[in-house]
N, C-alpha and C positions, 0 to 999 in steps of 0.2 A: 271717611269721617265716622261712621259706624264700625263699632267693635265690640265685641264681647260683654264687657263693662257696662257700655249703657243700653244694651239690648235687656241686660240682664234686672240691671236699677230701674227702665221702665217698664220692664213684664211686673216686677213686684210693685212697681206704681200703681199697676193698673193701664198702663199706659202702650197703646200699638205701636209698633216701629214700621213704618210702611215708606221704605227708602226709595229716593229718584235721583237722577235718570242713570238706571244699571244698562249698560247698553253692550256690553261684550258677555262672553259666556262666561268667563274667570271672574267677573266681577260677579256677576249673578248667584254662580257657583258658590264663591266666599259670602254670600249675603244668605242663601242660603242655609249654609254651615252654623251662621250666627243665630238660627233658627228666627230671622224676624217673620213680621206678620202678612208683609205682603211684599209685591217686589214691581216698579213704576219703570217703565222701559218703550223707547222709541220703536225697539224692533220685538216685537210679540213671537216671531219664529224663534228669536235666538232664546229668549224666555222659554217655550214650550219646548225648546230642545235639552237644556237645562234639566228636566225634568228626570 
């Protein structure tokens, strides 16, 4: 549901993008990519691996 577009519409809003529940590494990874603000996930290993 997040992509580029309105990552980009609510950074110039003003507005955080703090997505859930990113719970594989590929999804993380491309949420990442999107540069949002934070990232909401069941597994915090796979998060910190991401890294």
């Amino acid at each position: 549901m997040v992509n580029e577009e309105m990552v980009k519409k609510a950074h110039a809003d003003g507005v955080k993008i703090i997505p859930w529940t990113a719970n594989t590494l590929a999804d993380i990874q491309k949420l990442k990519a999107l540069n949002v603000d934070g990232i909401i996930s069941d597994y915090p290993d796979i998060l910190v691996q991401a890294n």
